[in-house]
N, C-alpha and C positions, 0 to 999 in steps of 0.2 A: 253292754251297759244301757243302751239306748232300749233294745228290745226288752229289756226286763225291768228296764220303770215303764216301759209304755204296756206292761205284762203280755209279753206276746211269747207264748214257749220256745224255748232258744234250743239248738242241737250244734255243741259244737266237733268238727272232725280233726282227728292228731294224726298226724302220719311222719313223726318224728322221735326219734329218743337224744334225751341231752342227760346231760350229770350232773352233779351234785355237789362236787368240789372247788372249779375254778371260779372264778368273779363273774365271768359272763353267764356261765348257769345260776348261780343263786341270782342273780339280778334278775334272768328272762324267767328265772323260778317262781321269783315273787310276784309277776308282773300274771303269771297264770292262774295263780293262785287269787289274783285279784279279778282275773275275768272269770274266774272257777265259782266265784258265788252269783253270779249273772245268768248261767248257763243251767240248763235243764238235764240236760241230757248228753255224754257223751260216744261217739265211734272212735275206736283205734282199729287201726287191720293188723293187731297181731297182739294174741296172748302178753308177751312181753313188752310191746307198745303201752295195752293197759294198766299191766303194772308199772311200770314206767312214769306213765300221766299222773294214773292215783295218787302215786307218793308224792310226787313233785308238784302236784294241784291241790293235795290231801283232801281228796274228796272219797265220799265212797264208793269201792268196785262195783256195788252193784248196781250204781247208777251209769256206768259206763258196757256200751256193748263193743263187738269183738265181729268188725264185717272186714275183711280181706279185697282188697282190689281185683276187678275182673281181667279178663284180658279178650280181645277181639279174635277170635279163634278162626274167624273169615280172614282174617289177616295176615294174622300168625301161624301159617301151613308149613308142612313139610316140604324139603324140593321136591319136583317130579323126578325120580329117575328112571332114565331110560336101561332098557334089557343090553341092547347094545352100545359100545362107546362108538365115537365117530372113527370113520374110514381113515386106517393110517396110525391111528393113534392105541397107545394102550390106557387100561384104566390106572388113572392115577393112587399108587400108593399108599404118596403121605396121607397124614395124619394132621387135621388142622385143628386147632385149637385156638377160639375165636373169643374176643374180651370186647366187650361195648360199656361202656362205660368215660365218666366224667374223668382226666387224667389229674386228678387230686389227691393227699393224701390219705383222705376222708374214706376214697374207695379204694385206697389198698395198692397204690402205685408203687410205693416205697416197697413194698413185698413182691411186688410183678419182676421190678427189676433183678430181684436177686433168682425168683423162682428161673425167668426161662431160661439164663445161662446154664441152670442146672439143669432144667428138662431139654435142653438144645444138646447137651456132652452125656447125656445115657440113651437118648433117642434121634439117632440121627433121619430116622423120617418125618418126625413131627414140625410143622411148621404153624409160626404166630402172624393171627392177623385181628389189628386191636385197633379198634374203631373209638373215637373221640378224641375231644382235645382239650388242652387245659393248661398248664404250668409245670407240669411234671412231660411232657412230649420230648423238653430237651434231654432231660435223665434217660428215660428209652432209648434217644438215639444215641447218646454216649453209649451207652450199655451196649449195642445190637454193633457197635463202631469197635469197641474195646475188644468183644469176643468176637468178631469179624464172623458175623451171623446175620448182619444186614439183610442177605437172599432169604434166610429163614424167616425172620420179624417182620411184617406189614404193617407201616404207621399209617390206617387208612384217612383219619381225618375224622372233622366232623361226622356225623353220620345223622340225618333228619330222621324225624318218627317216620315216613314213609319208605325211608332207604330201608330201615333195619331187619323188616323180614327176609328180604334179599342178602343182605349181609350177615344174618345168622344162617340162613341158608347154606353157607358156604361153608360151613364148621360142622365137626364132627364131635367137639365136647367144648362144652360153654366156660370160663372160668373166672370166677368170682372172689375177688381177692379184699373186700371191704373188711376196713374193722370197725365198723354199726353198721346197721342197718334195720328201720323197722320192719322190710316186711321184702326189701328187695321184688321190685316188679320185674326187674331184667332176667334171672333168673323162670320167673314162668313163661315169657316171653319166647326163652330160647328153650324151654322144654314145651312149649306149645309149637314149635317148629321142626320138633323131635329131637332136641340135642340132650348128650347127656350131660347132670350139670355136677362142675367142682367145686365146692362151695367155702370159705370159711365160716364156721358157726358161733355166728354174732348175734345179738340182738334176736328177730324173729324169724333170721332163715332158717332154722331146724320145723319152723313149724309148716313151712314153706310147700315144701313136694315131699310124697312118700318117700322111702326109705332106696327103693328098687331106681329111683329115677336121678339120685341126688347122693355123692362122696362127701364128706365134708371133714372139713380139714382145720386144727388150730390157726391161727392167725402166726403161723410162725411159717417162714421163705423154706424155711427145710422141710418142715407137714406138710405142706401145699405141692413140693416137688414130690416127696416121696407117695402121696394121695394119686395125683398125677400118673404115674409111674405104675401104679400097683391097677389105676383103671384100663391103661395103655397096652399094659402086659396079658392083663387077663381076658382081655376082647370087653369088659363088660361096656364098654361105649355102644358096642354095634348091639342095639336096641330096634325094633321095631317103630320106627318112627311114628307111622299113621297111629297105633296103638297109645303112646306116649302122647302124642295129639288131643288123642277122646280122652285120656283118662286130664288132661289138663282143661279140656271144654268143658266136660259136666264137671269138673271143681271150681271153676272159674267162669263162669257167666254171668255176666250184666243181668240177666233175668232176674238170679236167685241172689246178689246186690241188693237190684229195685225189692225185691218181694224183702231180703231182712230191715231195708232200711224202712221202709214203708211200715214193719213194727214198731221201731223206734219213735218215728211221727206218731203213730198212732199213743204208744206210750205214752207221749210226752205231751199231749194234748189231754190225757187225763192228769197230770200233774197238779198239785195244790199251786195256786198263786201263793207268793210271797210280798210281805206289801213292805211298804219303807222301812218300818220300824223293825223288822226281821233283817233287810238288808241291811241295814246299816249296822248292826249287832254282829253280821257275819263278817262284814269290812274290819270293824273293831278286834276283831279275831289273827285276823293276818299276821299281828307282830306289832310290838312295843313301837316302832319305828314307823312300820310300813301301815299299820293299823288308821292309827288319826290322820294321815295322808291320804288313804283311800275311802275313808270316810270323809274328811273335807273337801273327797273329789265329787263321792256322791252327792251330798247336799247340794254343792254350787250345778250339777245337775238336773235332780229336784226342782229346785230355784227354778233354772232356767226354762226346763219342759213346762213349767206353772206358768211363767210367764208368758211362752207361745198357745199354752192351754186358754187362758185368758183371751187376747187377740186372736184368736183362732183355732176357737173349738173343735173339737173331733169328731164333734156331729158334725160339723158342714166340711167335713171332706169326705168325698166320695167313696167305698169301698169294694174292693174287688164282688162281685158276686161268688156265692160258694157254685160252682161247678160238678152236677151231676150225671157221672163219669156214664153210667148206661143210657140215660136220656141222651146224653151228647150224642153218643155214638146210633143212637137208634134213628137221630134226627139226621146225622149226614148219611147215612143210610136210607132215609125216604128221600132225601134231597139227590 
């Protein structure tokens, strides 16, 4: 609101999907819809995020671009494996199957619980180790207590963004049990580390990782085991890790991020200004209800930027310089 009476091009980023039905969606609905005429330009990271926005902000798609989260590829490596195991020991069997994630219902806890009982009684070498924590950790441990599979399930705990490459590390398939999600960045995370991933198909994780890298499964406790089961059976987990790495680096880099977003400024800086009497017509628009409330927010607004315009002109404040990016660089370069 601030940027677009003081007309400065706005970009705003969604990286969530909400609905359409309950009370707390139409409220936070209408509330976007009201920042939706202020704004220039928007990013979502995923096909179905943007249609998502659009309908719920009712603005037009084609005002809305479509940039995808990156991911730290330095970071995010495969383990080393060594040629030999250590002295005395043999190589280890199982089969782990590793979950990072918030333990909410939001991401699919309600479904974990029922899945691994079932993948724990048709595989008995598979073992869970499921990193985070939340309100749902008690249900897990009932569950791992009742089917007396506690040695199988690992409730590792919180897990920090530093731990977690180390900790998908240690997994041989990633599993993703959410029922939304815009764009899921855990899932490239742990196919950036070479896991393969199971996925439920919500929101915008189909659009997520290729086909060859990613199972994905109805948001039903039974899909997800039998998904599970059929990657288990057929070897298709055991993937060329380093391979699954590059192909997740060159689709996910910060670089190619900076460079789409970097059209969008540029876009959005050829934009028409909008002056009050436009705004306020688009406020009026909102709804019978919501309409003259956001127009009476605008005005007292208005008002108010008039009156620090008055006391304190925008000529006598100071302005960033514009910064020209190859002089910059030419200049610490002779320096």
């Amino acid at each position: 609101l601030h940027a677009s009476a003081m007309h400065i091009p706005t970009v705003f980023t969604d990286h969530s999907l909400f609905g359409f039905g309950d009370a707390s969606s139409i409220h936070l609905n209408k509330m976007l819809q009201f920042t939706s005429v202020s704004i220039d330009r928007m990013i979502c990271v995923s096909y179905t995020s943007k249609e998502n926005s659009a309908l719920r902000m009712q603005r037009d798609p084609d005002s809305v671009y479509v940039i995808p989260n990156a991911v730290d590829a330095e970071q995010f490596r495969p383990r080393l494996i060594t040629k030999d195991p250590p002295s005395g020991r043999s190589e280890d069997p199982s089969i782990v199957i590793v979950v990072l994630s918030r333990l909410v219902q939001r991401k699919g806890m309600d479904l974990l619980t029922d899945v691994i009982p079932l993948v724990c009684r048709r595989h008995t070498q598979v073992k869970f180790r499921i990193g985070g924590d939340g309100p749902w950790r008690l249900h897990l441990e009932e569950m791992r207590e009742m089917h007396r599979i506690a040695h199988r399930v690992e409730l590792c705990g919180a897990i920090s963004h530093d731990e977690a490459p180390g900790f998908l590390q240690t997994g041989d398939v990633f599993l993703n049990c959410s029922h939304t999600e815009a764009f899921c960045m855990a899932i490239v995370e742990a196919a950036s580390c070479g896991l393969y991933v199971v996925s439920t198909a919500v929101g915008g994780v189909p659009e997520v990782l290729p086909d060859r890298l990613i199972t994905l499964a109805s948001p039903i406790a039974q899909d997800i085991a039998d998904k599970l089961t059929f990657v288990i059976e057929h070897g298709i987990f055991r993937t060329n890790r380093h391979m699954v790495h590059e192909i997740v680096r060159e689709c996910y880099s910060w670089r190619n991020v900076a460079e789409r977003t970097l059209v969008v400024y540029r876009d959005t800086l050829q934009t028409e200004k909008i002056d009050l009497h436009d705004r306020l017509k688009r406020f009026s628009q909102c709804g019978p209800l919501a309409g003259p409330l956001f127009v009476a927010v605008a005005v007292i607004h208005a008002t108010l930027l008039a009156i620090l315009e008055y006391f304190r002109p925008t000529d006598s404040i100071d302005r960033v310089p514009f910064l020209n990016r190859d002089s910059f660089f030419q200049q610490q370069n002779l320096s």
